[in-house]
N, C-alpha and C positions, 0 to 999 in steps of 0.2 A: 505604364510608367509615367509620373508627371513631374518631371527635376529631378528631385532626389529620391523622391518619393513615390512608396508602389501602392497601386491601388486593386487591391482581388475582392471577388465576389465569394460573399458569407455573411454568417450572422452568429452574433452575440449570444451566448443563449444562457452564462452563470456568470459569479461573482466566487470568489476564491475568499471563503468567511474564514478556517481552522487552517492552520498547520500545525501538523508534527517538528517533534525538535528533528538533529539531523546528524549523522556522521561525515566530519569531512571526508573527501575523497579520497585520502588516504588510510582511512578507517579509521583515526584518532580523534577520539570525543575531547572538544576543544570548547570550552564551557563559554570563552569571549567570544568564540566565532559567531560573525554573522548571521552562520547557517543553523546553528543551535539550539535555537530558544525557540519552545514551542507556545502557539497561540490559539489560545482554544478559541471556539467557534460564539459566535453573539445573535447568530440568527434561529428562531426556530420553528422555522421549517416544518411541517408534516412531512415523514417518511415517503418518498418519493418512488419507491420498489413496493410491490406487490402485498409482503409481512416483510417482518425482522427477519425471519429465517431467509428469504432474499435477500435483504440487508447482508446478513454474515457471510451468503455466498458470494457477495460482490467484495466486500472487504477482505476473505479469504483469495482471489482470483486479483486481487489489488496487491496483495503482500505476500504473495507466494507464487515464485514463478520457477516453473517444471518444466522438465521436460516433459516428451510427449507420453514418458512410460519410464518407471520407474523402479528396480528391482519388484515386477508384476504384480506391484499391490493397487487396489482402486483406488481410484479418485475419490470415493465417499471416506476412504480410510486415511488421506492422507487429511481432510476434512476435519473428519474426528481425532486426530492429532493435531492440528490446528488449534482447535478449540479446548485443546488442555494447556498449551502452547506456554504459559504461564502457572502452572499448579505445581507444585513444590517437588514434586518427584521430577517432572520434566525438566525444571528447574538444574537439580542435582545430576539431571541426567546427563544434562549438555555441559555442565562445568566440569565432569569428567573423563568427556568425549575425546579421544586418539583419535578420531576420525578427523576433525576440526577445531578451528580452534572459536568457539560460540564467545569469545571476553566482550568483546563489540556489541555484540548482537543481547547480549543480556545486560549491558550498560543503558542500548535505546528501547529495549522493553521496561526496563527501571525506569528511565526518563520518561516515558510517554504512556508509564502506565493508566494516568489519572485522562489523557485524551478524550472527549469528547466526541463519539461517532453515531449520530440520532439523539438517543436519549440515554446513553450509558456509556461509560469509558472503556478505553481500549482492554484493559486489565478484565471485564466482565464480559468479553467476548471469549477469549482466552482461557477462561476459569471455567465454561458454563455448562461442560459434559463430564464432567469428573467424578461423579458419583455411579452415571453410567457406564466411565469404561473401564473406573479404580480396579476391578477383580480382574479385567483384561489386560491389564497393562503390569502389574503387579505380575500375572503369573507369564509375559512374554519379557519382563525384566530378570524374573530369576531365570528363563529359560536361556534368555543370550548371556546372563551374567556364566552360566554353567559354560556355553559354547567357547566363552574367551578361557577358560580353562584347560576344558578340554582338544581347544583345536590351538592352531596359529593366530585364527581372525582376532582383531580386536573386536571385543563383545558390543560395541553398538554398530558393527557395518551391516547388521541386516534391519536394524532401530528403525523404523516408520517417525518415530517422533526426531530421532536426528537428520532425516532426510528429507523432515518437514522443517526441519529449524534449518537447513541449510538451503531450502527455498526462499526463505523466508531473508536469511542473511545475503543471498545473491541480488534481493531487491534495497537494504538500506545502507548496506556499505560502501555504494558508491555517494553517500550524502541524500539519495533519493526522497523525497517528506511527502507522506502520507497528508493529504487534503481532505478535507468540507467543503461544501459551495452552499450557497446561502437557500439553492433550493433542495438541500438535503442529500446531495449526491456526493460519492467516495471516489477516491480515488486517489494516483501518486504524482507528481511531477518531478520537476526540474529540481533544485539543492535550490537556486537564485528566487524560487516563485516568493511572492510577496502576501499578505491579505491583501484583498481589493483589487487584485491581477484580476484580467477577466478571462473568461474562456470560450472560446470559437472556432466555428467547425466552418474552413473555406471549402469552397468547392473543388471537386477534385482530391481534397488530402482526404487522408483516410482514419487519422488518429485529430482529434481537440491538440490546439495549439493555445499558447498562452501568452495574453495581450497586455502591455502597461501601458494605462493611460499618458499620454505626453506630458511634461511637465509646463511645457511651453504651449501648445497650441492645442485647443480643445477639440477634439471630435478625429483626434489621432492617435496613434500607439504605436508600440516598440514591441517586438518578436522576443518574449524571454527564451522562449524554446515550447517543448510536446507535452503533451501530459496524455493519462492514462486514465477517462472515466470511467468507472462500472456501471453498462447498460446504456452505453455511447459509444461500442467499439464495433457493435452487428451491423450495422448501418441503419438499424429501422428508428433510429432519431430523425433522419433524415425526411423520411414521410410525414413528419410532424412540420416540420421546417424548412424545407426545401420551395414551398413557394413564398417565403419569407426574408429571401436571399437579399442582400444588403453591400455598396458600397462600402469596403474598409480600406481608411490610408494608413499605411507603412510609414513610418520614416529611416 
């Protein structure tokens, strides 16, 4: 501690280039809010993951948060509902869902369709297995459409695609906005994160925190709050960086 100001040990290691628009915190799409308006990204970066198909797994584990188990379907399956996540059937699926109410959640997929993540928009992540599971989905729709008939349940509480869309909704209806960093990495933060926020991993914390440069004095910053990178959270960034470690002031 030096005055006012706190000094920990870390380092710098991205730039906060894209935002997602945002839902305020009370789920109401508020077109003057602040938190709204999305900013697509201006750097380009070579893909920073392994392929695209890395890429999707980190933006899928970015915008969908599960439990550890889920009416015992796999993880590759809730994957593959992801990835239709936006195709006109899912679409209709969730605007007639009794299980939930998806109005929110397909306002900020409308909004942020055109979003910028690599080199394609969020809307062709979404889109990009649908030929492959059209016959699967098609024939597990008429099947639960039959079930809500014949039983009491409402016909999508066994839906794989409703129980991906309401993972999906548990991460953007608190205002949360999906990020770019200018070295190509994904991930969510705060509602308040800025472009040009930076992002740093102190010693000891276990999750990237998010820095604004001072408005007054240079070579200091302000705590927005945590964010969430994909391929930042195992700790093995840390082996890259960890003899790297750096002086940062607080104010």
């Amino acid at each position: 501690m030096q005055g006012s100001k706190l000094k920990v040990r870390g380092i710098i290691l991205d730039t906060i280039d894209g935002l997602s628009s945002a839902l305020d915190p009370d789920s109401e799409y508020k077109p003057d809010s602040m938190y709204s308006n999305m900013s697509q990204p201006t750097s380009s970066s070579p893909n920073p993951y392994d392929s695209k198909e890395a890429l999707f797994d980190h933006l899928f584990e970015t915008m969908a948060e599960f439990p550890d188990s889920m009416h015992g379907l796999p993880h590759d399956r809730y994957k593959s509902t992801f990835s239709n996540l936006m195709t006109p059937s899912t679409i209709k699926l969730l605007e007639r869902s009794t299980r939930f109410n998806f109005k929110h959640l397909l306002v900020w997929l409308d909004r942020n369709k055109d979003f910028l993540i690599g080199d394609q928009p969020l809307e062709e992540y979404l889109t990009g297995s649908t030929r492959r599971l059209k016959s699967f989905l098609d024939r597990a729709e008429k099947k639960l459409f039959k079930l809500s008939h014949d039983t009491n349940f409402a016909f999508d509480l066994y839906s794989p695609e409703v129980c991906t869309a309401a993972a999906v909704r548990v991460v953007v209806q608190f205002g949360i906005r999906i990020i770019t960093t200018e070295l190509g990495y994904v991930g969510r933060a705060h509602p308040a994160v800025r472009k040009g926020d930076r992002l740093a991993l102190f010693a000891g914390c276990s999750f990237p925190v998010i820095l604004r440069p001072s408005e007054t004095i240079d070579g200091q910053f302000q705590v927005v709050g945590d964010a969430y990178v994909g391929g930042w959270m195992d700790g093995d960034i840390w082996s890259h960086f960890s003899t790297n470690l750096q002086d940062i002031i607080l104010e």
